[in-house]
TIMAR-421469 format. One line per field, with one value per atom (N, C-alpha, C, CB): atom name; residue number from 1; x, y, z; residue in one letter. Coordinates in nm, 3 decimals, padded with zeros to 5 digits. Glycine has a CB too. Example, Ala and Ser with C-alpha at 12.3 -4.5 7.8 and 13.67 -1.06 7.14 Angstrom:
// TIMAR-421469
name = (N|CA|C|CB|N|CA|C|CB)
resi = (1|1|1|1|2|2|2|2)
xx = (01.319|01.230|01.320|01.131|01.285|01.367|01.290|01.408)
yy = (-00.569|-00.450|-00.330|-00.447|-00.225|-00.106|00.003|-00.060)
zz = (00.780|00.780|00.780|00.905|00.708|00.714|00.787|00.572)
resn = (A|A|A|A|S|S|S|S)
//
This chain:
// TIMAR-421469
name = (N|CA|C|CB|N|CA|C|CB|N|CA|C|CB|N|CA|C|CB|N|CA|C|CB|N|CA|C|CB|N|CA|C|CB|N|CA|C|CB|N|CA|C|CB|N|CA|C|CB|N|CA|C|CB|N|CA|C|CB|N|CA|C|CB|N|CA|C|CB|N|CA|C|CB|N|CA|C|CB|N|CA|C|CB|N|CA|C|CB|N|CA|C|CB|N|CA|C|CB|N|CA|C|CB|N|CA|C|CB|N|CA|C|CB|N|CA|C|CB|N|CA|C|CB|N|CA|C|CB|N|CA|C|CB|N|CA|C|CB|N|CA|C|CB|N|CA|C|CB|N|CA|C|CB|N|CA|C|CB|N|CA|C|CB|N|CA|C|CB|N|CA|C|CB|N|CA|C|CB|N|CA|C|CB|N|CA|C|CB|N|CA|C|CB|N|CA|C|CB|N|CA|C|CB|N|CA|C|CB|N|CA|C|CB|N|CA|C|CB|N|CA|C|CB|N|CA|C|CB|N|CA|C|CB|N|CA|C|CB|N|CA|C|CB|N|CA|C|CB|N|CA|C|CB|N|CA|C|CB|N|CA|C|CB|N|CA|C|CB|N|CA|C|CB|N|CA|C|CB|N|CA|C|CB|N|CA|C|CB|N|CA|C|CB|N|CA|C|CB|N|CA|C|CB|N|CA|C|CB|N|CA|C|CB|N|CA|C|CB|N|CA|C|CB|N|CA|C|CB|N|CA|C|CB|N|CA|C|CB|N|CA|C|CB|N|CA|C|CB|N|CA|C|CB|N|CA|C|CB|N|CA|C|CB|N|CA|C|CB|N|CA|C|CB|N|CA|C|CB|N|CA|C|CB|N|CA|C|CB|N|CA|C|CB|N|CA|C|CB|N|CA|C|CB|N|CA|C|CB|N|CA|C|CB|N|CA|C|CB|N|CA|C|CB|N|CA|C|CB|N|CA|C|CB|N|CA|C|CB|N|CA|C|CB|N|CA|C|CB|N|CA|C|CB|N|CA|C|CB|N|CA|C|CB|N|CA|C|CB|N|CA|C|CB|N|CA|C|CB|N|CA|C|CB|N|CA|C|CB|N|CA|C|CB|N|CA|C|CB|N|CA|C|CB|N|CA|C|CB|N|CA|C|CB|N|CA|C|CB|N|CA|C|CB|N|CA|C|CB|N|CA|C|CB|N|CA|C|CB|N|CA|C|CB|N|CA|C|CB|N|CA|C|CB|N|CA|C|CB|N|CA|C|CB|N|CA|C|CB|N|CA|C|CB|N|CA|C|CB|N|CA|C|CB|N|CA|C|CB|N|CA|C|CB|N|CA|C|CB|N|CA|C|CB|N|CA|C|CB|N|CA|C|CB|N|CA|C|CB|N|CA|C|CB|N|CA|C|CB|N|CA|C|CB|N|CA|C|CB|N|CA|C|CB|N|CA|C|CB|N|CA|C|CB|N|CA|C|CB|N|CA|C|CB|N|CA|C|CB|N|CA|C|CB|N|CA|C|CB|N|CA|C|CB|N|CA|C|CB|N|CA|C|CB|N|CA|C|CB|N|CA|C|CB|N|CA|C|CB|N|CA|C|CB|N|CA|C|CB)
resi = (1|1|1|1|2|2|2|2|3|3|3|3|4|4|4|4|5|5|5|5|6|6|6|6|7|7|7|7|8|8|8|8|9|9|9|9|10|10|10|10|11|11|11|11|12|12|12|12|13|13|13|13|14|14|14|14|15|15|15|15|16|16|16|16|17|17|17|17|18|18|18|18|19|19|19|19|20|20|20|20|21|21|21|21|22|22|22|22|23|23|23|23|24|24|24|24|25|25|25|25|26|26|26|26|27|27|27|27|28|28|28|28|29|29|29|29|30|30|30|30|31|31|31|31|32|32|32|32|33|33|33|33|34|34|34|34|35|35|35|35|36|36|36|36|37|37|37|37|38|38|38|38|39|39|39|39|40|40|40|40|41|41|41|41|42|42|42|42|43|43|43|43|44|44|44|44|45|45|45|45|46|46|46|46|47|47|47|47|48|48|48|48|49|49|49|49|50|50|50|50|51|51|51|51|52|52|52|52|53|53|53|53|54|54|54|54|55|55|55|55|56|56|56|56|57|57|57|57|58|58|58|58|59|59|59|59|60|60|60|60|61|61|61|61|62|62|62|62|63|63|63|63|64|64|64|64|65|65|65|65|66|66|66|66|67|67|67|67|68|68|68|68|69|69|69|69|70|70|70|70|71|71|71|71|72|72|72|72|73|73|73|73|74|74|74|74|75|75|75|75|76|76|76|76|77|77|77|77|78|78|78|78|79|79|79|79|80|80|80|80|81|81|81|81|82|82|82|82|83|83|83|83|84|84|84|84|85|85|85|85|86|86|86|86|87|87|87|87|88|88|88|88|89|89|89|89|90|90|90|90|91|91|91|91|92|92|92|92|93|93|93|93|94|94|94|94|95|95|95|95|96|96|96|96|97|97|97|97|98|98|98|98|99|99|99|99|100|100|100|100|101|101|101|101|102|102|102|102|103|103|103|103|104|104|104|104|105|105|105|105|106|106|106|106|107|107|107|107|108|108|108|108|109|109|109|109|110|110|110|110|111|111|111|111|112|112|112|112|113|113|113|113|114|114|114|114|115|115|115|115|116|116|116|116|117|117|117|117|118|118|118|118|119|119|119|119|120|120|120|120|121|121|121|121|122|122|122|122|123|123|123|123|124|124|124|124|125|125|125|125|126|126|126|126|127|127|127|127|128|128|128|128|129|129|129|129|130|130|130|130|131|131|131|131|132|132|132|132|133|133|133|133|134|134|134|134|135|135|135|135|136|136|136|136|137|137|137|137|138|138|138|138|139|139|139|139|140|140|140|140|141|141|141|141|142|142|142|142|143|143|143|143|144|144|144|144)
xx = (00.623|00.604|00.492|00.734|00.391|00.268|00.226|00.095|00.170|00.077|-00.050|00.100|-00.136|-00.275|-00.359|-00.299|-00.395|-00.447|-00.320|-00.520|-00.238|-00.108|-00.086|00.041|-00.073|-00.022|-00.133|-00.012|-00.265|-00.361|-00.265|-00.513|-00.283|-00.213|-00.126|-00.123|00.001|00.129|00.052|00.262|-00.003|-00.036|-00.123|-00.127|-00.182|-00.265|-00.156|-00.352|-00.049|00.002|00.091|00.027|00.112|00.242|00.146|00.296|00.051|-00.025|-00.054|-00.185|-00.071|-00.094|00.032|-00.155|00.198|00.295|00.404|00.339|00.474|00.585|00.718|00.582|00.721|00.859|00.945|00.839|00.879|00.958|01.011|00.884|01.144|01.196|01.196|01.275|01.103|01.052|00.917|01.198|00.865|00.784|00.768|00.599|00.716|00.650|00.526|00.681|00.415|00.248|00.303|00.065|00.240|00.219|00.108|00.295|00.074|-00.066|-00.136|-00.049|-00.205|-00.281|-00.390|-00.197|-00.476|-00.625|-00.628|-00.727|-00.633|-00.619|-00.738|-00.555|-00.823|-00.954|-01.086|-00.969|-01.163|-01.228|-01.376|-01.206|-01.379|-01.471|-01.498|-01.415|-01.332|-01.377|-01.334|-01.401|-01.283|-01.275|-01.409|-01.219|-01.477|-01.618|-01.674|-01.701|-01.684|-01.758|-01.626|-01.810|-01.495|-01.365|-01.278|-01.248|-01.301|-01.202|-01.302|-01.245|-01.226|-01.274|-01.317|-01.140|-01.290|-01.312|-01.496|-01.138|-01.499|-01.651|-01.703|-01.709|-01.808|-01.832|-01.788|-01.984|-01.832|-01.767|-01.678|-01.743|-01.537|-01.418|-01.434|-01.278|-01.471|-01.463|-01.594|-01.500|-01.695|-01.803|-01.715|-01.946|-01.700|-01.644|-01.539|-01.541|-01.426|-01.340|-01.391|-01.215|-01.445|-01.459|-01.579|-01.417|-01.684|-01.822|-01.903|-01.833|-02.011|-02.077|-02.120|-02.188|-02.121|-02.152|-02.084|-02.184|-02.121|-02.051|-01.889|-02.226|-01.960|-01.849|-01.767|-01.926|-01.821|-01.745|-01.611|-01.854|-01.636|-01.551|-01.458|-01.673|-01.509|-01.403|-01.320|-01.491|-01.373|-01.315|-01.212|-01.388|-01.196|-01.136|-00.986|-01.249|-01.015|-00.932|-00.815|-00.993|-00.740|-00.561|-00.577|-00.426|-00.649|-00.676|-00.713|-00.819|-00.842|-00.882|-00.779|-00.972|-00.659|-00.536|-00.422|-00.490|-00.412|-00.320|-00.273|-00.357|-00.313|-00.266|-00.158|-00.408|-00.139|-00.123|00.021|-00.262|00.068|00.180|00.310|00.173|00.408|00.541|00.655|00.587|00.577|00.726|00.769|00.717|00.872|00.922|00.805|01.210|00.726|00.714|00.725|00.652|00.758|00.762|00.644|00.877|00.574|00.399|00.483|00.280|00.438|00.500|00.326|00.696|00.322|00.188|00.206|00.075|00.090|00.091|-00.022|00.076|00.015|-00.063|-00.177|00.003|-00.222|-00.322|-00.369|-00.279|-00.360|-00.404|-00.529|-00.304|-00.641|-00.808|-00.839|-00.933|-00.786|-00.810|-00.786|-00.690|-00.685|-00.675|-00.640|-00.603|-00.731|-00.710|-00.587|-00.865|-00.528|-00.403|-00.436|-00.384|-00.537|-00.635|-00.592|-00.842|-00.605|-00.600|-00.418|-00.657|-00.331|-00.171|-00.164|-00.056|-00.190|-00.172|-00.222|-00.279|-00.392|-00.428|-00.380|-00.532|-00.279|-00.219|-00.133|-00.181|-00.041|00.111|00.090|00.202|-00.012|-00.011|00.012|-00.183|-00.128|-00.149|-00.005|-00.221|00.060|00.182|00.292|00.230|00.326|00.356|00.335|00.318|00.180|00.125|00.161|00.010|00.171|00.175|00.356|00.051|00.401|00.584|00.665|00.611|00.554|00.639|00.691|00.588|00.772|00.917|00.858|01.052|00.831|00.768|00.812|00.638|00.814|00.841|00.721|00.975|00.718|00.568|00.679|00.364|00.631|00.705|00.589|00.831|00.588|00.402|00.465|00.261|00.445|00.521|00.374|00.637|00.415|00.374|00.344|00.534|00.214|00.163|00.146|00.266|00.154|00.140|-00.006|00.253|-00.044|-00.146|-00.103|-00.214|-00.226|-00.195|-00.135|-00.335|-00.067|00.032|00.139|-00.001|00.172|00.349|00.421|00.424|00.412|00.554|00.523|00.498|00.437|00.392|00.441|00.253|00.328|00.325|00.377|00.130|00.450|00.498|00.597|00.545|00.609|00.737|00.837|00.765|00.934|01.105|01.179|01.239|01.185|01.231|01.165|01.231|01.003|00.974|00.989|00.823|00.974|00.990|01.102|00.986|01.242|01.372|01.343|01.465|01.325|01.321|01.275|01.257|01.098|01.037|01.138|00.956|01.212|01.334|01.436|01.396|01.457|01.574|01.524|01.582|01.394|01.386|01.345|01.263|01.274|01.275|01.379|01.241|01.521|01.630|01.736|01.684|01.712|01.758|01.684|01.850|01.546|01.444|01.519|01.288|01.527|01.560|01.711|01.534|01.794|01.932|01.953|01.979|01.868|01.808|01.802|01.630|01.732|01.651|01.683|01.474|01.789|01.848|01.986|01.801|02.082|02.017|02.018|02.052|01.963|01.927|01.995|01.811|02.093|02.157|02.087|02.246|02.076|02.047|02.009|02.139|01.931|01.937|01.966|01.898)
yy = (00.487|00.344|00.305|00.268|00.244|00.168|00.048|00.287|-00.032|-00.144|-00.147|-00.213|-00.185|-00.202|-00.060|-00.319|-00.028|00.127|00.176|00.168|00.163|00.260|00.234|00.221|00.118|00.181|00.298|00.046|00.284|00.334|00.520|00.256|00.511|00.658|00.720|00.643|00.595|00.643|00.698|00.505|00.563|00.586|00.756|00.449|00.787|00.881|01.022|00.859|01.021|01.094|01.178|01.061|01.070|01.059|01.144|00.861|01.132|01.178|01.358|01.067|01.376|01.496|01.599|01.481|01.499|01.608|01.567|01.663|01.574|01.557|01.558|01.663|01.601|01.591|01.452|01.638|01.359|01.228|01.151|01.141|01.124|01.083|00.884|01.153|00.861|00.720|00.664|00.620|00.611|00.540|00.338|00.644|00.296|00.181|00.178|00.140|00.106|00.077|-00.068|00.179|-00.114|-00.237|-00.287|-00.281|-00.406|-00.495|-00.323|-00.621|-00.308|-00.155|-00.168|-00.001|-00.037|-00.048|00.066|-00.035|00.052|00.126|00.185|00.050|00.111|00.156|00.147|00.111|00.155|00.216|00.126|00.415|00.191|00.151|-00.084|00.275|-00.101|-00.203|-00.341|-00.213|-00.232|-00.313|-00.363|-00.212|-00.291|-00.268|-00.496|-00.084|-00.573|-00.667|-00.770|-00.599|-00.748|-00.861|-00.855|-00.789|-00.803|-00.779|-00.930|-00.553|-01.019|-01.138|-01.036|-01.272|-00.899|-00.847|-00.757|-00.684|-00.801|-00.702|-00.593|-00.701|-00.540|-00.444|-00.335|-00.446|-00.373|-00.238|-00.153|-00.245|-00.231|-00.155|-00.069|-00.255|-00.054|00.062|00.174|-00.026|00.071|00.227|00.290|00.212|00.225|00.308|00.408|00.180|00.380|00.486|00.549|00.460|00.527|00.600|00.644|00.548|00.590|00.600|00.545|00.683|00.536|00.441|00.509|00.352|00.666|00.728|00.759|00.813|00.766|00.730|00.880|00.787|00.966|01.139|01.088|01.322|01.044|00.992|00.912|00.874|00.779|00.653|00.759|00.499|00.808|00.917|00.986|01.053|01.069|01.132|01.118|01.167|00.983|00.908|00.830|00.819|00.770|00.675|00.723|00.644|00.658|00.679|00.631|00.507|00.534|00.471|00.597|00.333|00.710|00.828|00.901|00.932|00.936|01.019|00.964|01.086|00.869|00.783|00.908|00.619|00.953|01.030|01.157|01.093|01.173|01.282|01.222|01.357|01.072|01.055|01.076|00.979|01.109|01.116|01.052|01.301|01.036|00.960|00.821|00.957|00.810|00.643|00.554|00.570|00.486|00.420|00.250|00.465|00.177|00.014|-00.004|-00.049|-00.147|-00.193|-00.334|-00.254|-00.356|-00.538|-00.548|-00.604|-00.698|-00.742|-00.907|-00.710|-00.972|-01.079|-01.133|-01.086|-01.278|-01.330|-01.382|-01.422|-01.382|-01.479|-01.411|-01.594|-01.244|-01.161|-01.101|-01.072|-01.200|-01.178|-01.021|-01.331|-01.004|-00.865|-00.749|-00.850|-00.741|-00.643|-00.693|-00.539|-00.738|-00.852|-00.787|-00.866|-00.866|-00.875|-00.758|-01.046|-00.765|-00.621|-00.495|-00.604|-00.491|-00.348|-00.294|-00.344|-00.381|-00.357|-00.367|-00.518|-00.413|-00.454|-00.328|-00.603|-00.316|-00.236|-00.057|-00.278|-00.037|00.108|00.078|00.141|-00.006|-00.028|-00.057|-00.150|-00.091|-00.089|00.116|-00.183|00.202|00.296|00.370|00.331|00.330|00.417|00.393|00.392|00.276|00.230|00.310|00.129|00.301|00.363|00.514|00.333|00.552|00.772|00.736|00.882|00.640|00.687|00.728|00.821|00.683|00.687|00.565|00.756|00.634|00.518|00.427|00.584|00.249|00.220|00.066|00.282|-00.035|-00.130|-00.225|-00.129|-00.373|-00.441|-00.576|-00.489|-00.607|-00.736|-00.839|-00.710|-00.920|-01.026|-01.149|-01.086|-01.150|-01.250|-01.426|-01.212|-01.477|-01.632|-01.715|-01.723|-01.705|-01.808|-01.750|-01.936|-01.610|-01.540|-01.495|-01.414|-01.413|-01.350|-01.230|-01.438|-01.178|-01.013|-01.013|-00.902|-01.142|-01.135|-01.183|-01.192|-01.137|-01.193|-01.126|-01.194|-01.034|-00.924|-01.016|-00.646|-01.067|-01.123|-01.311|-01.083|-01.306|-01.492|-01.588|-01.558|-01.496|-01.544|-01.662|-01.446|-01.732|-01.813|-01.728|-01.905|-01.799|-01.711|-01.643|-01.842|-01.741|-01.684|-01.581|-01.781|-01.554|-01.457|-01.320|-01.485|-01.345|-01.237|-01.130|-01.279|-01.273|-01.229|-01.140|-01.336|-01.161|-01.153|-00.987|-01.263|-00.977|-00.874|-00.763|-00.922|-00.796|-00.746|-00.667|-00.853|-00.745|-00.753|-00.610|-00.938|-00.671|-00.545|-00.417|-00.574|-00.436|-00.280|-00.222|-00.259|-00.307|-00.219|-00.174|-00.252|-00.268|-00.229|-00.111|-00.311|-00.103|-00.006|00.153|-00.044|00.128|00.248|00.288|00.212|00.195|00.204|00.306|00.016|00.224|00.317|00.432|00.293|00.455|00.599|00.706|00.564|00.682|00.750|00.744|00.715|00.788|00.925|01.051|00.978|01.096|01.283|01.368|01.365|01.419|01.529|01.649|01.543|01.715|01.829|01.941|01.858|02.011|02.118|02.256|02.110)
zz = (00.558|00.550|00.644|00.585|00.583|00.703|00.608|00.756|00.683|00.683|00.693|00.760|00.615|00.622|00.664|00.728|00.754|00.790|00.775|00.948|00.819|00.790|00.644|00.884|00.559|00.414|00.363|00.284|00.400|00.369|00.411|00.461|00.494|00.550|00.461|00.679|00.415|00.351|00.209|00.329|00.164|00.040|00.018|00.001|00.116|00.128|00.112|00.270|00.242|00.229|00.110|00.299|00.059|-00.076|-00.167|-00.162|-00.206|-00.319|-00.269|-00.339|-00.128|-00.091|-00.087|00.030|00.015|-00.001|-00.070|00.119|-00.127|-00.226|-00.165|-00.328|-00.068|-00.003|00.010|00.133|00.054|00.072|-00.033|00.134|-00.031|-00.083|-00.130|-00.027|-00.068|-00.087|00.029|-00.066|-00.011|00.096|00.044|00.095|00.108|00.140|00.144|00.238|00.088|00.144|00.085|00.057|00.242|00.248|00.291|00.302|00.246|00.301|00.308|00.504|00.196|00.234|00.154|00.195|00.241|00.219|00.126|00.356|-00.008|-00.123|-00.197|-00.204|-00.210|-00.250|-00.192|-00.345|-00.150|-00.053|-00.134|-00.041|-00.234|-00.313|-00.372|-00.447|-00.415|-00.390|-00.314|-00.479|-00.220|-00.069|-00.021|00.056|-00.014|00.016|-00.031|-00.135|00.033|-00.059|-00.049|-00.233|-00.070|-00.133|00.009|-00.307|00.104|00.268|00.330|00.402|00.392|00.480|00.603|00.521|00.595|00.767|00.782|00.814|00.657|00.653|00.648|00.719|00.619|00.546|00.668|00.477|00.810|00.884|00.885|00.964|00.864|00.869|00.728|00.880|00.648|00.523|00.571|00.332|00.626|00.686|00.748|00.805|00.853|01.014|00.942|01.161|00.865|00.845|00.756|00.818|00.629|00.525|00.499|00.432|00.596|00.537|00.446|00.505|00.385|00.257|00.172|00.280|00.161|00.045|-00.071|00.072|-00.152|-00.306|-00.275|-00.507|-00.264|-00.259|-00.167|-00.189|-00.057|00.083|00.033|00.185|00.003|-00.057|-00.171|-00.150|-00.245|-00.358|-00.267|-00.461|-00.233|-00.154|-00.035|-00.130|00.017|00.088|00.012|00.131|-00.071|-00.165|-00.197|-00.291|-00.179|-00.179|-00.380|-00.021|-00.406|-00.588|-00.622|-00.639|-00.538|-00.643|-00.692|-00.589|-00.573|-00.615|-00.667|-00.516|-00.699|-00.718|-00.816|-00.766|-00.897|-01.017|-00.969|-01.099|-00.839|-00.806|-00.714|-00.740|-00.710|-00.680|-00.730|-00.662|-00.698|-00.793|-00.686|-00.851|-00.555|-00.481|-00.500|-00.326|-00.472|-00.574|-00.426|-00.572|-00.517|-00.446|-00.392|-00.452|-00.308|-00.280|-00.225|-00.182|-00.305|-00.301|-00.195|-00.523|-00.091|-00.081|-00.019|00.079|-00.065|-00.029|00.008|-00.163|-00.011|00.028|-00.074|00.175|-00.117|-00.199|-00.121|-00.276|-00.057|00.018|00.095|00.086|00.125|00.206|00.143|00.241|00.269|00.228|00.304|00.313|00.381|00.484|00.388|00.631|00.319|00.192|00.105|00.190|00.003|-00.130|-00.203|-00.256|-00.259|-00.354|-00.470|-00.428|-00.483|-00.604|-00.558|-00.591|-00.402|-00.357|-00.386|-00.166|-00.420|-00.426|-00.620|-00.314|-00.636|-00.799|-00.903|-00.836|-00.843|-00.890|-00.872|-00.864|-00.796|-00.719|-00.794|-00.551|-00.794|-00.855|-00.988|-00.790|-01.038|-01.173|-01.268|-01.199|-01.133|-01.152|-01.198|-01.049|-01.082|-01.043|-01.128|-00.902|-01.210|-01.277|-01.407|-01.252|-01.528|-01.602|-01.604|-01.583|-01.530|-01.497|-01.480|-01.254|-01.470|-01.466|-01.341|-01.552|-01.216|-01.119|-01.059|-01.034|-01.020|-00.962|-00.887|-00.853|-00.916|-00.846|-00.884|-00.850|-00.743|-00.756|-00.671|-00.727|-00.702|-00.614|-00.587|-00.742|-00.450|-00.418|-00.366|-00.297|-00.393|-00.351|-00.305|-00.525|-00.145|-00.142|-00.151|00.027|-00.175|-00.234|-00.080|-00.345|-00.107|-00.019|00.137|-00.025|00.176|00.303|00.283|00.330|00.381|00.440|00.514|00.521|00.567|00.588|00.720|00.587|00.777|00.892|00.866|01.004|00.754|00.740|00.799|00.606|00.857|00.924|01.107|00.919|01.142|01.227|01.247|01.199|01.117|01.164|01.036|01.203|00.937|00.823|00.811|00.770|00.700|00.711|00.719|00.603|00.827|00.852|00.719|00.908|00.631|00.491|00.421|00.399|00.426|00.334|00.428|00.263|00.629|00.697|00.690|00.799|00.644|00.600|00.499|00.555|00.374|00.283|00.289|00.229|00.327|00.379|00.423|00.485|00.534|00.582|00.492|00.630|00.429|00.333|00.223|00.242|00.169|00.058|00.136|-00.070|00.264|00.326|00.325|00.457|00.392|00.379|00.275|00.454|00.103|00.094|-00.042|00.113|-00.004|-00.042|-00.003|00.052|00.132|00.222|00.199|00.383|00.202|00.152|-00.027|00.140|-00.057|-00.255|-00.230|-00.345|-00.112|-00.121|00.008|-00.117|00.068|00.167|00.174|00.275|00.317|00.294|00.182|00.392|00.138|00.070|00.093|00.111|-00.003|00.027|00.037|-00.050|00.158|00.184|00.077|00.251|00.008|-00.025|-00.025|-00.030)
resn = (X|X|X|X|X|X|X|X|X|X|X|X|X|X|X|X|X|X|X|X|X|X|X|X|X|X|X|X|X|X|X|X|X|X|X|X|X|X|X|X|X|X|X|X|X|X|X|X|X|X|X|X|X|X|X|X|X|X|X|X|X|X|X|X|X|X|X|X|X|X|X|X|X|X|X|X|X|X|X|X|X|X|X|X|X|X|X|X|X|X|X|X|X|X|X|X|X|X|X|X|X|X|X|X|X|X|X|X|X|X|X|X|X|X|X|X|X|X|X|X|X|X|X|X|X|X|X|X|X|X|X|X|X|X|X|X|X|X|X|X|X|X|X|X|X|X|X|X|X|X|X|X|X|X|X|X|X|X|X|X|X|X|X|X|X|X|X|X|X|X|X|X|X|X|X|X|X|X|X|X|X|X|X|X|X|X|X|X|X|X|X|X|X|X|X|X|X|X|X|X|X|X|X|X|X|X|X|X|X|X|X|X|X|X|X|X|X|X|X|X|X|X|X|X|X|X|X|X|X|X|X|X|X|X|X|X|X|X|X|X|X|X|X|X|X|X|X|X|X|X|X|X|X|X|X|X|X|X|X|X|X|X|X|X|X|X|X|X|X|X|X|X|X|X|X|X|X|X|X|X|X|X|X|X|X|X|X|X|X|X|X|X|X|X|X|X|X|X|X|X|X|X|X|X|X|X|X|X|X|X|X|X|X|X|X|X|X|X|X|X|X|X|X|X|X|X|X|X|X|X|X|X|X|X|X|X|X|X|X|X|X|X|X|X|X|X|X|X|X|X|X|X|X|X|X|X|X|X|X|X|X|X|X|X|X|X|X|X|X|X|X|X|X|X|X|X|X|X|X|X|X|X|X|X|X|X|X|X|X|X|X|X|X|X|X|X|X|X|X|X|X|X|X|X|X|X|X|X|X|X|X|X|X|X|X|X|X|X|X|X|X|X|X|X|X|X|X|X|X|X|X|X|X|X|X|X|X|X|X|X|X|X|X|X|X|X|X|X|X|X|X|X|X|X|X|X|X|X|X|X|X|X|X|X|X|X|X|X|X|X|X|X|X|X|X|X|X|X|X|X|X|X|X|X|X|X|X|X|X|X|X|X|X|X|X|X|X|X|X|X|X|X|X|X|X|X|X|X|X|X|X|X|X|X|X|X|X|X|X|X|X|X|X|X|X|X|X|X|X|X|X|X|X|X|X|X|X|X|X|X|X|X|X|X|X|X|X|X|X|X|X|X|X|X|X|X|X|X|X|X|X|X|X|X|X|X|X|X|X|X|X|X|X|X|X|X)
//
């Protein structure tokens, strides 16, 4: 489970190892490519981590592998979140969706990319609410 550079991480990870039995990307930096131009935070933050070359940005992108996920995954985002546009969650969860993996999107209405922060009380609840009972779905795993 991460947020923004961290969903970026999760999302990253999930596509590489298969073991986990669920994750979370939230408020996450999903595509690399057209983050680039639609982030209120500017063009730096996608150089600095990912670089500006075309192989680079591919090569980087949690969207390039998307194909390669199978863990159930939970998208929660924020409608009004300019820092990682609403595109960068829709467009993954649509992916993940299409290929048949387990996958649910929650958008909450009228937040920004500090709702776990500076959100209304009700959607923080709320936020709350489907993490646990996301995690409740998907834990614990009986042993093998």
């Amino acid at each position: 489970m991460g947020g923004s550079y961290g969903g970026y991480l999760t999302a990253w990870i999930i596509a590489h190892d298969h073991r986990f039995a669920g994750a979370i990307v939230e408020r996450g930096f999903l595509d690399p490519v057209s983050f680039q131009g639609t982030s209120d935070i500017g063009s730096f933050f996608g150089d600095e981590y990912v670089g500006v070359h075309e192989d680079d940005l591919a090569r980087q992108s949690p969207m390039a592998v998307v194909a390669q996920v199978t863990t159930p995954t939970l998208v929660l985002h924020s409608e009004l979140d300019f820092r990682c546009p609403l595109e960068q969650a829709t467009r993954y969860y649509s992916a993940l969706k299409r290929q048949g993996t387990d996958a649910e999107m929650l958008i909450f209405p009228g937040e920004d990319h500090e709702l776990t922060r500076s959100g209304q009380p009700r959607h923080r609840l709320q936020r709350f609410a489907a993490v646990l009972d996301w995690w409740q779905r998907r834990l614990p795993v009986a042993a093998d």
